[in-house]
HTML snippet that shows the backbone in 3Dmol.js (N, CA, C, O; Angstrom):
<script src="https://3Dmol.org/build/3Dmol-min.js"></script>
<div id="view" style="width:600px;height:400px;position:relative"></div>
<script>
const pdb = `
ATOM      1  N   UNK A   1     -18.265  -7.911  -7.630  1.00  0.00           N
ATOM      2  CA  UNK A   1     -17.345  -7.533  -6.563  1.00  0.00           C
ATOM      3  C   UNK A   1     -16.032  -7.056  -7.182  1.00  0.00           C
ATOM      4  O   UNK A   1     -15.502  -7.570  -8.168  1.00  0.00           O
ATOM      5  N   UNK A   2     -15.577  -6.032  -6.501  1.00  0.00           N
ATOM      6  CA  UNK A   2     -14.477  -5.063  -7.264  1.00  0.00           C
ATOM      7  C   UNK A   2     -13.113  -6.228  -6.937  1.00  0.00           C
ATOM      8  O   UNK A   2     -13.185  -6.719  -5.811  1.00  0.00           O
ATOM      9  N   UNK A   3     -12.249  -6.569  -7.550  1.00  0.00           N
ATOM     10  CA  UNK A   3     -10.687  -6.979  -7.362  1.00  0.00           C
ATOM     11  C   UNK A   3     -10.082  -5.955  -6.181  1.00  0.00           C
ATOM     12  O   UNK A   3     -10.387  -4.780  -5.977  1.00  0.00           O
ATOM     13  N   UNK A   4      -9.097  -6.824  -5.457  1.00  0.00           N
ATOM     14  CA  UNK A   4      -8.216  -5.677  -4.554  1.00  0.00           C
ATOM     15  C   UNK A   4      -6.940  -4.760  -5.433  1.00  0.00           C
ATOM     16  O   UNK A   4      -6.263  -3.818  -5.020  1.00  0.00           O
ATOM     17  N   UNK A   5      -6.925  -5.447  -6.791  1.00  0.00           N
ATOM     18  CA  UNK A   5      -6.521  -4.951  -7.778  1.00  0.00           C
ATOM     19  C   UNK A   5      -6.390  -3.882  -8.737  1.00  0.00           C
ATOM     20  O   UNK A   5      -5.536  -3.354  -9.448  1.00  0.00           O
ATOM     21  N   UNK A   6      -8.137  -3.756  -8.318  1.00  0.00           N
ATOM     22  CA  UNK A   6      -8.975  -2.920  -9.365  1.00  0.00           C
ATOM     23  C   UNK A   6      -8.425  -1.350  -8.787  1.00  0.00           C
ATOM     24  O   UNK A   6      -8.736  -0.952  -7.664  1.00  0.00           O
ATOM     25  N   UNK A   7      -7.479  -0.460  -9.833  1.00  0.00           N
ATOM     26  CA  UNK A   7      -7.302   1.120  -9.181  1.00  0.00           C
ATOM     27  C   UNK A   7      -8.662   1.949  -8.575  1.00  0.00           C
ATOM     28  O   UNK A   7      -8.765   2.789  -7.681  1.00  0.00           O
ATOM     29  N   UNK A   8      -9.684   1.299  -9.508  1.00  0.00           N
ATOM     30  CA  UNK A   8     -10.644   2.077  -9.040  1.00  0.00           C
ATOM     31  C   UNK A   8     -11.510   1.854  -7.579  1.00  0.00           C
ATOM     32  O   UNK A   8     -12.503   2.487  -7.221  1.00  0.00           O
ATOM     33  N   UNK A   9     -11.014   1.070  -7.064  1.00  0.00           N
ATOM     34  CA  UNK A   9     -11.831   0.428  -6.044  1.00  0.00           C
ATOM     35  C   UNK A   9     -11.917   1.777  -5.163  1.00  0.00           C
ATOM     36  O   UNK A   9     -10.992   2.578  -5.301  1.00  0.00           O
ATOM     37  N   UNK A  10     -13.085   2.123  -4.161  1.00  0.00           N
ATOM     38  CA  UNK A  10     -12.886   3.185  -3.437  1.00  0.00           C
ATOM     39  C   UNK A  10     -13.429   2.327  -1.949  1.00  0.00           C
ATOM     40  O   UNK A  10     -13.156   2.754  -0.827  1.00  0.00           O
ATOM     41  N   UNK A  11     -13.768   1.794  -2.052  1.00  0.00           N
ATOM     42  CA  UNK A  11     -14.648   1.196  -0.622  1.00  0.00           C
ATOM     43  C   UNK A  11     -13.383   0.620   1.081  1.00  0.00           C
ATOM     44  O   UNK A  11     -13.587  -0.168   2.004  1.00  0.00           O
ATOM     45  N   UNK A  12     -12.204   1.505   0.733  1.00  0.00           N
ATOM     46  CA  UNK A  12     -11.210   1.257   2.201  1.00  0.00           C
ATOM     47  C   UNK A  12     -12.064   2.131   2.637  1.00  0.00           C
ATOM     48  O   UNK A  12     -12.812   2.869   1.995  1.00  0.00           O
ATOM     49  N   UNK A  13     -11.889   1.993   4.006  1.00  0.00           N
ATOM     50  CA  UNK A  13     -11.836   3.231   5.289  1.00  0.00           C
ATOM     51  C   UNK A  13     -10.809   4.343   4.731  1.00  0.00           C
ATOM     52  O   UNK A  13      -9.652   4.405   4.316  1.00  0.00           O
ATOM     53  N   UNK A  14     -11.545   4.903   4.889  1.00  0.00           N
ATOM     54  CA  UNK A  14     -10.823   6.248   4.626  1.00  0.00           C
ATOM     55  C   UNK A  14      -9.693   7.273   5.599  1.00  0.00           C
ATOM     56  O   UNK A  14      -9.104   8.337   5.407  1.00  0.00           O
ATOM     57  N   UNK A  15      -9.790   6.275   6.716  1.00  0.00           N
ATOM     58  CA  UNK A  15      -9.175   6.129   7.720  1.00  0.00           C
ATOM     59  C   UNK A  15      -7.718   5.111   8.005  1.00  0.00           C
ATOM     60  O   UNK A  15      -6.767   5.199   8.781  1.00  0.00           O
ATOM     61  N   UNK A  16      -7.997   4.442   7.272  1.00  0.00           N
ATOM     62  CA  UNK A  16      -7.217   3.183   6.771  1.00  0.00           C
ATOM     63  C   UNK A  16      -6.144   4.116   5.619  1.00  0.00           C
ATOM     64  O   UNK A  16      -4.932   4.190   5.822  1.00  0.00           O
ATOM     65  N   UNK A  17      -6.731   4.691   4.581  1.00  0.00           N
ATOM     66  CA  UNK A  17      -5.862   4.827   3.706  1.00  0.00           C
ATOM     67  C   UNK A  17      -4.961   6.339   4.089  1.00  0.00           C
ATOM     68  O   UNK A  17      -3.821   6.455   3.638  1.00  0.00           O
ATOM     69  N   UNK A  18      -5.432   7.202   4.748  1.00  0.00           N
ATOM     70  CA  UNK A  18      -4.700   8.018   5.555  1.00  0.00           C
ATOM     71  C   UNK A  18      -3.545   7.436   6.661  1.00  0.00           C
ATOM     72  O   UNK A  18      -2.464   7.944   6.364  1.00  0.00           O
ATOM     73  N   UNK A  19      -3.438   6.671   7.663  1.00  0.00           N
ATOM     74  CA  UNK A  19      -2.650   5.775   7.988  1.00  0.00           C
ATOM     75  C   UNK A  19      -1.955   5.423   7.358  1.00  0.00           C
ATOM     76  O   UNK A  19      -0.879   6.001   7.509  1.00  0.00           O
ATOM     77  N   UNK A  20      -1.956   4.381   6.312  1.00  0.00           N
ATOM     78  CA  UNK A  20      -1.402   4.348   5.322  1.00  0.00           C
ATOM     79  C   UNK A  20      -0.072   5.119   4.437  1.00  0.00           C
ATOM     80  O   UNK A  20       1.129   4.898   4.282  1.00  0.00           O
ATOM     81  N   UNK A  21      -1.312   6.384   3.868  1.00  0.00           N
ATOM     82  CA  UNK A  21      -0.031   7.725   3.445  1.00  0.00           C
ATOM     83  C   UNK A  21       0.596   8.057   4.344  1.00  0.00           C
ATOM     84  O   UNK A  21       1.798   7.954   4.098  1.00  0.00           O
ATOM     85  N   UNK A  22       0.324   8.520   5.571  1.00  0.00           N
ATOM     86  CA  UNK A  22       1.000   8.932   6.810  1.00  0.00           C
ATOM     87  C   UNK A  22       2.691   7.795   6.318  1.00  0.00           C
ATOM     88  O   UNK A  22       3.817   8.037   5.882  1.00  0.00           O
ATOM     89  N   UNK A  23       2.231   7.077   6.562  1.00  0.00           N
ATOM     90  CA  UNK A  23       3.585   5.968   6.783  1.00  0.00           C
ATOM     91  C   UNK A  23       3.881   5.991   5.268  1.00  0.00           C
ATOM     92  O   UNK A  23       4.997   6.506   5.209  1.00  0.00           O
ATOM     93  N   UNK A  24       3.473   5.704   3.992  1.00  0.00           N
ATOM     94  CA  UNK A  24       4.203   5.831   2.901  1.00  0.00           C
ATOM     95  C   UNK A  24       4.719   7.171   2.802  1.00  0.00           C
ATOM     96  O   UNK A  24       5.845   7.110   2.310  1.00  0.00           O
ATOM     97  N   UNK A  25       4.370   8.390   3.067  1.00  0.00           N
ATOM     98  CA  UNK A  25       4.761   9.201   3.088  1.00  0.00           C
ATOM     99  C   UNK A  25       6.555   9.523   4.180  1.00  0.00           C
ATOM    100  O   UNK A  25       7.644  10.017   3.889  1.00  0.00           O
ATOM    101  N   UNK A  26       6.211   9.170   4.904  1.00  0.00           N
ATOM    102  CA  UNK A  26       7.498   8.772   5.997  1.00  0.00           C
ATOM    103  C   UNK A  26       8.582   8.170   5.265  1.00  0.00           C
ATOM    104  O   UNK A  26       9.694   8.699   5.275  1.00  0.00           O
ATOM    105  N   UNK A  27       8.300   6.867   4.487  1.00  0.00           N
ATOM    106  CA  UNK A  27       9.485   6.337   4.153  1.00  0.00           C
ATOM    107  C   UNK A  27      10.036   7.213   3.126  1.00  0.00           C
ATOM    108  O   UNK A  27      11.200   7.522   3.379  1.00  0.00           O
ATOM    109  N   UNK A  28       9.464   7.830   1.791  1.00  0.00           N
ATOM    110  CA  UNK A  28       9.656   8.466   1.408  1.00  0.00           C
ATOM    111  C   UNK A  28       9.896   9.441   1.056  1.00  0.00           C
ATOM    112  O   UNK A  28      10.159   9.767  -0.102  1.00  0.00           O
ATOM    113  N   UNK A  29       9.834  10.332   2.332  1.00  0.00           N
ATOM    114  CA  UNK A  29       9.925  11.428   2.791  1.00  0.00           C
ATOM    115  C   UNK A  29       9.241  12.700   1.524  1.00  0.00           C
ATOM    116  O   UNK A  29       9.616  13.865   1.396  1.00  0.00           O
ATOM    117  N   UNK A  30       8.232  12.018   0.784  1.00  0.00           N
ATOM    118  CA  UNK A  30       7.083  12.894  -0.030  1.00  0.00           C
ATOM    119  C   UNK A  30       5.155  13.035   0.523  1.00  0.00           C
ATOM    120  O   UNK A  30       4.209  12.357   0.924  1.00  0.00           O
ATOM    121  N   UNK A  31       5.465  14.105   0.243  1.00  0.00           N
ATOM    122  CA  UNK A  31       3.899  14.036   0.180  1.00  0.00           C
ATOM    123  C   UNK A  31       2.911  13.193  -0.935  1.00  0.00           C
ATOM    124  O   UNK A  31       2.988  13.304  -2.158  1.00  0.00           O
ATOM    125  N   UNK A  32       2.031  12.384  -0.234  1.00  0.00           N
ATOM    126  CA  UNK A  32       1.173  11.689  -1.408  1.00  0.00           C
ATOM    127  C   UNK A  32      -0.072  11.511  -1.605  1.00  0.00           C
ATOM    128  O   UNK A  32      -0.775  12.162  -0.832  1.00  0.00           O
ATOM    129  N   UNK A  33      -0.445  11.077  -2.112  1.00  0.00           N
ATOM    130  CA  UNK A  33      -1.919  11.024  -2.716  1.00  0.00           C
ATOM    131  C   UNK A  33      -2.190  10.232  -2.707  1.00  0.00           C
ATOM    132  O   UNK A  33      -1.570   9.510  -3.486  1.00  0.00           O
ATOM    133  N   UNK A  34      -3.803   9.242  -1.539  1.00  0.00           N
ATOM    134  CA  UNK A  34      -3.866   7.934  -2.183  1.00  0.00           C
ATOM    135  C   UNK A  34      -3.934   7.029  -3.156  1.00  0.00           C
ATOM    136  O   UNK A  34      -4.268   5.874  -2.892  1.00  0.00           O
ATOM    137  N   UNK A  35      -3.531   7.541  -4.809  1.00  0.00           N
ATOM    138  CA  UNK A  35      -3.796   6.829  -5.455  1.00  0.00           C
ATOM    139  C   UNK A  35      -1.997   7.127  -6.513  1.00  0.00           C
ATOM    140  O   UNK A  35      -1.764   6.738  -7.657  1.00  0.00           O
ATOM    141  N   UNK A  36      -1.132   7.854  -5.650  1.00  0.00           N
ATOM    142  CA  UNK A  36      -0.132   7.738  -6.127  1.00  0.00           C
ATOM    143  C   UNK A  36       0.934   6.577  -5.673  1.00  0.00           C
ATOM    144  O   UNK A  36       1.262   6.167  -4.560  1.00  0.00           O
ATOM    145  N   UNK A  37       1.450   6.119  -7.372  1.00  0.00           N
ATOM    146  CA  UNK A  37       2.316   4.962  -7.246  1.00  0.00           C
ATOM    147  C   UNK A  37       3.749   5.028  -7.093  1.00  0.00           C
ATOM    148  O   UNK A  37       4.586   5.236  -7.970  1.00  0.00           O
ATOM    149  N   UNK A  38       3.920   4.818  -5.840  1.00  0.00           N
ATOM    150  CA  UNK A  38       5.349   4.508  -4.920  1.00  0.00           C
ATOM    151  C   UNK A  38       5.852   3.707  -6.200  1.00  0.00           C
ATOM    152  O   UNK A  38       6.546   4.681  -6.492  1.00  0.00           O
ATOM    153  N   UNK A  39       6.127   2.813  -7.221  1.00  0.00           N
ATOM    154  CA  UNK A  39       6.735   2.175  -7.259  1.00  0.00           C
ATOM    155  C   UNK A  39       7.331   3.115  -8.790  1.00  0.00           C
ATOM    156  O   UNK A  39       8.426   3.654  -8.951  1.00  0.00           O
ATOM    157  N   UNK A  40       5.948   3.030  -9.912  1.00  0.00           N
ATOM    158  CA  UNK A  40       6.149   4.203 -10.888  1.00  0.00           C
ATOM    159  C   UNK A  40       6.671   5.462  -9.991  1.00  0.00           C
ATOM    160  O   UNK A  40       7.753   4.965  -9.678  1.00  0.00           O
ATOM    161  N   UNK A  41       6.671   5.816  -9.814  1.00  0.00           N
ATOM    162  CA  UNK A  41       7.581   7.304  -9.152  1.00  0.00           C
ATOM    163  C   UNK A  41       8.392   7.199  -8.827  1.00  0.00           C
ATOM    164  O   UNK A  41       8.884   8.313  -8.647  1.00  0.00           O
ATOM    165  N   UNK A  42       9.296   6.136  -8.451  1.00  0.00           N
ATOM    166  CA  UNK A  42      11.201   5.919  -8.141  1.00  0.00           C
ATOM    167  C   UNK A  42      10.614   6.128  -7.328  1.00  0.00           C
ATOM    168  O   UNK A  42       9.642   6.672  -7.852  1.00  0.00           O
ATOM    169  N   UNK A  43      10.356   6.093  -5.777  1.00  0.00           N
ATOM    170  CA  UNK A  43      10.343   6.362  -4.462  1.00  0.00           C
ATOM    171  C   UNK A  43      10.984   5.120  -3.848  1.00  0.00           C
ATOM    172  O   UNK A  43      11.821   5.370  -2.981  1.00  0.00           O
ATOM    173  N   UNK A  44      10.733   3.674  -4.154  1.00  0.00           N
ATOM    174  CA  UNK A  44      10.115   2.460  -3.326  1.00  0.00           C
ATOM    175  C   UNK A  44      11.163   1.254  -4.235  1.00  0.00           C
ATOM    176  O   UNK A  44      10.989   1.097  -5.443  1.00  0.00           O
ATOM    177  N   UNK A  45      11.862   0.742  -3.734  1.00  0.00           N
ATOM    178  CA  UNK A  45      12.765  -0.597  -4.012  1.00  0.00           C
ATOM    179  C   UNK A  45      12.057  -1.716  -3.716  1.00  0.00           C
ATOM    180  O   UNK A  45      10.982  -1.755  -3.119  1.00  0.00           O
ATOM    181  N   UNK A  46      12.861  -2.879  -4.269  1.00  0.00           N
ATOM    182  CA  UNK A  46      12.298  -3.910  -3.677  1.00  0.00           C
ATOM    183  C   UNK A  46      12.577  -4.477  -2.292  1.00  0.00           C
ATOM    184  O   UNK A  46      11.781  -5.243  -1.748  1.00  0.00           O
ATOM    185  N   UNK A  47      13.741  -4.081  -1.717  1.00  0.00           N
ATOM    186  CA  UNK A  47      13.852  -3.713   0.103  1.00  0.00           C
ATOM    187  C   UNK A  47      12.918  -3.017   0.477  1.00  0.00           C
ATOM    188  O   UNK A  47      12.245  -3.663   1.280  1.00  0.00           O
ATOM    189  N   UNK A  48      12.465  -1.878   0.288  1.00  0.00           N
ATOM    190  CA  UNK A  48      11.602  -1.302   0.864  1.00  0.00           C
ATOM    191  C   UNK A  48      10.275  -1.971   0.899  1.00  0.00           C
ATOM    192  O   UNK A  48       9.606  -2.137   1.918  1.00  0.00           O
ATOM    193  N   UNK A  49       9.864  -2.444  -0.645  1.00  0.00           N
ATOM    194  CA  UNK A  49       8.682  -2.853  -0.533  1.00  0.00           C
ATOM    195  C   UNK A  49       8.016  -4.136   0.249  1.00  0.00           C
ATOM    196  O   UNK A  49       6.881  -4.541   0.501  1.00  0.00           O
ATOM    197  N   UNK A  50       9.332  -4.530   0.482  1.00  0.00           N
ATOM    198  CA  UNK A  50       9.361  -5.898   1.926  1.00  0.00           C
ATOM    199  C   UNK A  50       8.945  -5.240   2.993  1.00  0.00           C
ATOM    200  O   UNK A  50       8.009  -5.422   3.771  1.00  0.00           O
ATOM    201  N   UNK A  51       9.713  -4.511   2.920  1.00  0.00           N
ATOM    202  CA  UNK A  51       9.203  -3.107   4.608  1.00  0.00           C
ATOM    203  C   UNK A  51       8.093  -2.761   4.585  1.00  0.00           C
ATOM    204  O   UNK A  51       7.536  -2.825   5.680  1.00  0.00           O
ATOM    205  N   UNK A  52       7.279  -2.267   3.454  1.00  0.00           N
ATOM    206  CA  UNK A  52       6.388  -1.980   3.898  1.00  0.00           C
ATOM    207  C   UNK A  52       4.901  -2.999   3.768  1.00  0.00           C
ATOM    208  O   UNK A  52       3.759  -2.618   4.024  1.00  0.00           O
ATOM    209  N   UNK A  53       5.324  -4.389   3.292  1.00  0.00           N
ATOM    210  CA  UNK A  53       4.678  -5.817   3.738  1.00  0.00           C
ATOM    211  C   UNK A  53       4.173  -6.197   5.356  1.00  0.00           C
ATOM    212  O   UNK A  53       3.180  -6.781   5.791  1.00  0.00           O
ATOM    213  N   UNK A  54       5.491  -5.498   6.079  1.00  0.00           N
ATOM    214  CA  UNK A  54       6.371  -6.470   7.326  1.00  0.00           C
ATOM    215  C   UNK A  54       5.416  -5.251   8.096  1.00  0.00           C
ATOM    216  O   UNK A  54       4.938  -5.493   9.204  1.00  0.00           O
ATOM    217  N   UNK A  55       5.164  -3.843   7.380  1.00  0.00           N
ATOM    218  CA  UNK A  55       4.786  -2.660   8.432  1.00  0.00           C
ATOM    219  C   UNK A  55       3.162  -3.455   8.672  1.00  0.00           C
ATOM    220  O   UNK A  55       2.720  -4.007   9.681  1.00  0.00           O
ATOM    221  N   UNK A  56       2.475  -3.232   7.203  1.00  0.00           N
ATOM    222  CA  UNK A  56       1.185  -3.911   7.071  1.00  0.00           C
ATOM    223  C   UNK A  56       0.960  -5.379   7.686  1.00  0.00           C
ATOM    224  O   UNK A  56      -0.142  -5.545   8.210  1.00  0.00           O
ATOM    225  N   UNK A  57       1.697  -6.283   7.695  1.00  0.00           N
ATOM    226  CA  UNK A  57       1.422  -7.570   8.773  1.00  0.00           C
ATOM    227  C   UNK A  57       1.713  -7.425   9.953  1.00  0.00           C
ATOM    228  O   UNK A  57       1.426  -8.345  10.719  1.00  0.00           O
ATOM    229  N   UNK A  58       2.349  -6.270  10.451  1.00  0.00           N
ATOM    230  CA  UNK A  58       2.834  -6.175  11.763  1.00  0.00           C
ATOM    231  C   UNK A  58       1.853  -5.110  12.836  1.00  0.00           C
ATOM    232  O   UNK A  58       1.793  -5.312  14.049  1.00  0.00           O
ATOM    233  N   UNK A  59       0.837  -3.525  11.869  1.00  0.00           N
ATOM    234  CA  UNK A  59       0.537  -3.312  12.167  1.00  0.00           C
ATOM    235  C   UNK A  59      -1.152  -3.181  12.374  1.00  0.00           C
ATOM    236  O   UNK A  59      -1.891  -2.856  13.303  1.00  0.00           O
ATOM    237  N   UNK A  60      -1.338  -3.663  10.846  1.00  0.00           N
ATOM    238  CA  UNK A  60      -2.668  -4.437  10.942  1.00  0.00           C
ATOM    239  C   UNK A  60      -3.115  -5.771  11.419  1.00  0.00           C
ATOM    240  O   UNK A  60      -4.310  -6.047  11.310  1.00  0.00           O
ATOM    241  N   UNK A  61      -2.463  -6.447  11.827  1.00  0.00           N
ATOM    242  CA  UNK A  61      -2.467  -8.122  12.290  1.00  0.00           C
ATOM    243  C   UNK A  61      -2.871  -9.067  11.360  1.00  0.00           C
ATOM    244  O   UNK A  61      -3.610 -10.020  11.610  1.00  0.00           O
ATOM    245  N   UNK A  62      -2.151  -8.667   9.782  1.00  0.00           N
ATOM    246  CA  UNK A  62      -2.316  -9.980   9.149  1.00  0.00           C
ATOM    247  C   UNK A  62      -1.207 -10.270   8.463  1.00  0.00           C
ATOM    248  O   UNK A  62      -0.069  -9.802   8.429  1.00  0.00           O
ATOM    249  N   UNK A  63      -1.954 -11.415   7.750  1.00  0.00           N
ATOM    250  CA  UNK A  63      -0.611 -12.112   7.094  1.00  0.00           C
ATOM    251  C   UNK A  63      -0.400 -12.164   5.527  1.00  0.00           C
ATOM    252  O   UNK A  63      -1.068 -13.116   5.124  1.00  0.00           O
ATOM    253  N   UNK A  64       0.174 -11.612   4.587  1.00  0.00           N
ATOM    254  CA  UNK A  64       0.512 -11.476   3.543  1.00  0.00           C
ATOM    255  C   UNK A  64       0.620 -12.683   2.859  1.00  0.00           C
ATOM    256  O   UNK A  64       1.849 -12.711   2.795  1.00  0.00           O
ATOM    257  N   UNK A  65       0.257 -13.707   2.297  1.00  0.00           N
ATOM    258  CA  UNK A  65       0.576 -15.060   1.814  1.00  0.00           C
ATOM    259  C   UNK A  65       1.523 -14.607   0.483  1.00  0.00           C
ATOM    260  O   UNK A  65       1.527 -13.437   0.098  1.00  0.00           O
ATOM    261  N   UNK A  66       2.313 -15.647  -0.166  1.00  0.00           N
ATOM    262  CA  UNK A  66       3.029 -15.549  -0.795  1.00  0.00           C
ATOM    263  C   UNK A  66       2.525 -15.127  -2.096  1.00  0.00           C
ATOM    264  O   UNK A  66       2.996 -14.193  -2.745  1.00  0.00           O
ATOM    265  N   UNK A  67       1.493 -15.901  -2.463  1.00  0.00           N
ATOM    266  CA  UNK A  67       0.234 -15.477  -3.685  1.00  0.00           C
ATOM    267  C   UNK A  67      -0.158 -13.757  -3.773  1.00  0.00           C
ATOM    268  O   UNK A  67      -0.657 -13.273  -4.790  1.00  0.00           O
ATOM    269  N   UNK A  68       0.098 -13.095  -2.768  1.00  0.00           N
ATOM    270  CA  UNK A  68      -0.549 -12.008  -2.822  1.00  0.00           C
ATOM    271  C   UNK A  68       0.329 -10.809  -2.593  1.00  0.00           C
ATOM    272  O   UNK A  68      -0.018  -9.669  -2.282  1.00  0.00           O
ATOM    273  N   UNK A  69       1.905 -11.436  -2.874  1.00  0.00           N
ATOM    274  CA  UNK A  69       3.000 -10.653  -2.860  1.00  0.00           C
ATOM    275  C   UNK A  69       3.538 -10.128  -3.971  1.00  0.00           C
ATOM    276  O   UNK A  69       4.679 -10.323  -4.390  1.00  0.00           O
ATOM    277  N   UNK A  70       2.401  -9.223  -4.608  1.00  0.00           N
ATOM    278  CA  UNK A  70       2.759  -8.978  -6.082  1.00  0.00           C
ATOM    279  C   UNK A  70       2.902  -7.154  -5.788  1.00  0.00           C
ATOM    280  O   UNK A  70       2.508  -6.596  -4.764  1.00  0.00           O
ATOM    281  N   UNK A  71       3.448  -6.587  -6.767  1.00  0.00           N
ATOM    282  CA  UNK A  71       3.671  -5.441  -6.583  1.00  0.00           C
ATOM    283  C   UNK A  71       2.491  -3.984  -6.446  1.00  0.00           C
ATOM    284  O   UNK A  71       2.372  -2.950  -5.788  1.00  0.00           O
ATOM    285  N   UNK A  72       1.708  -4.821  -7.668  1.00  0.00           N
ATOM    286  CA  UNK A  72       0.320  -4.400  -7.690  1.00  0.00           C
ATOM    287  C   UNK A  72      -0.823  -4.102  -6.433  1.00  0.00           C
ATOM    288  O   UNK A  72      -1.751  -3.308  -6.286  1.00  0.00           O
ATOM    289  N   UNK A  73      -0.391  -4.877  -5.859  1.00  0.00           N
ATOM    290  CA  UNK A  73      -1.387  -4.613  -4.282  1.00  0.00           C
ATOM    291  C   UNK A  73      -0.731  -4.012  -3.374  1.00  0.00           C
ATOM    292  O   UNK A  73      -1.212  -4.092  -2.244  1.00  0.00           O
ATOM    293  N   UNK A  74       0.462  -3.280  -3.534  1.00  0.00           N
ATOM    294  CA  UNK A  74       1.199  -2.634  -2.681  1.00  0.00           C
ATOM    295  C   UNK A  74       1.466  -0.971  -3.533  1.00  0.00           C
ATOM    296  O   UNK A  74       1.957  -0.098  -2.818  1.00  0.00           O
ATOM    297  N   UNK A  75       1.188  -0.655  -4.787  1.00  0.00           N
ATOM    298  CA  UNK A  75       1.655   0.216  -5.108  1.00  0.00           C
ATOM    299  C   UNK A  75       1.020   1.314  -4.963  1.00  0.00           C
ATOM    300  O   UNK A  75       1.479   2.339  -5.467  1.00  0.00           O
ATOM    301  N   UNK A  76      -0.159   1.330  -4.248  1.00  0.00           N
ATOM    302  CA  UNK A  76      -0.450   2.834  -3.862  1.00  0.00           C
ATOM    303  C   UNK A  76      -1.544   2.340  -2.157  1.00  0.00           C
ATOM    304  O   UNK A  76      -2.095   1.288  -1.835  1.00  0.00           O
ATOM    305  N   UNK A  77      -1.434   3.646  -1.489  1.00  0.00           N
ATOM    306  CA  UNK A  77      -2.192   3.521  -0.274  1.00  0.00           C
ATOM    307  C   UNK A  77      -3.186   3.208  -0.078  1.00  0.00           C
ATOM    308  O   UNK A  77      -3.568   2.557   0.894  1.00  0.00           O
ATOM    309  N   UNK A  78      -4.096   3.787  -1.357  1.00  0.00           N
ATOM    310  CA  UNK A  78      -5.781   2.700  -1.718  1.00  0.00           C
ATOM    311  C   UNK A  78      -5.613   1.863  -2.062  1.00  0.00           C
ATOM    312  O   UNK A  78      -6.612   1.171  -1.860  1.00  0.00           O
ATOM    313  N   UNK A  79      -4.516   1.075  -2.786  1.00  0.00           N
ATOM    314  CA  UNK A  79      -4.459  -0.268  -2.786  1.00  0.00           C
ATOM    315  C   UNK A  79      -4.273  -1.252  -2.066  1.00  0.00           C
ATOM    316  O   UNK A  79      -4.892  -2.310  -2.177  1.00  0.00           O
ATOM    317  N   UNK A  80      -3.174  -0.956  -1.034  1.00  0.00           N
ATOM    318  CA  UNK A  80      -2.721  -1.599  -0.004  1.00  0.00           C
ATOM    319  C   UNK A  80      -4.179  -1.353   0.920  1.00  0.00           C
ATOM    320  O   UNK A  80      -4.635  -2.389   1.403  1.00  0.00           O
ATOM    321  N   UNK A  81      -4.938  -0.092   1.202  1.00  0.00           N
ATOM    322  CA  UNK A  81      -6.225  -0.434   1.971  1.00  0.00           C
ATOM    323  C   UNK A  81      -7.439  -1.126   1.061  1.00  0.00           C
ATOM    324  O   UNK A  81      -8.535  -1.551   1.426  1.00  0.00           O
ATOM    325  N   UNK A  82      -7.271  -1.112   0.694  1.00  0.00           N
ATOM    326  CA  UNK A  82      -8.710  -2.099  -0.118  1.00  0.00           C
ATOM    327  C   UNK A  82      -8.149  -3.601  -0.187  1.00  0.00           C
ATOM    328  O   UNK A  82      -8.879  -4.561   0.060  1.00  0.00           O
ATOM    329  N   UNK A  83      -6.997  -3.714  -0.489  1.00  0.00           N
ATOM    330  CA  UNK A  83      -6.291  -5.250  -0.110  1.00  0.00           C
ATOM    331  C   UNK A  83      -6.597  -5.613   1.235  1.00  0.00           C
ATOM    332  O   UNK A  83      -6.184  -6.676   1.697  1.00  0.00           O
TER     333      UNK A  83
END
`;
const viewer = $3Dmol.createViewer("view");
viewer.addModel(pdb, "pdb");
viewer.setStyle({}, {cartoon: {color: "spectrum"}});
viewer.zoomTo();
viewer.render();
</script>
């Protein structure tokens, strides 16, 4: 079983990770690629990256535990959907 970690993972909805860019794309006002990293690219702070925690628990209906608040599972749109 792949890690939610793993860059290579491909198995989100593909639907999911469009959503996703849609809204990373917004904050950042760039065009992106699901497998480009908001955080390597200067786009994304650590304010922001709270924001976009609070977007994902607020608009998917879950809950982020503290364990799983690492930067790594947030730094690109296939990551955050395969998480």
């Amino acid at each position: 079983m792949q890690s939610p970690l793993d860059p290579k993972r491909t198995d989100a909805p593909a639907e999911l990770v469009t959503q996703l860019l849609d809204y990373f794309s917004s904050i950042t006002a760039t065009t992106l690629r699901p497998d480009d990293d908001i955080f390597e690219l200067g786009l994304v702070n650590s304010l922001r990256a709270l924001e976009i925690v609070a977007h994902v628990e607020r608009t998917f209906g879950l809950e982020v535990d503290v364990e799983d608040l690492e930067l790594d599972n947030f730094r690109t749109a296939a990551r955050v959907a395969a998480f």
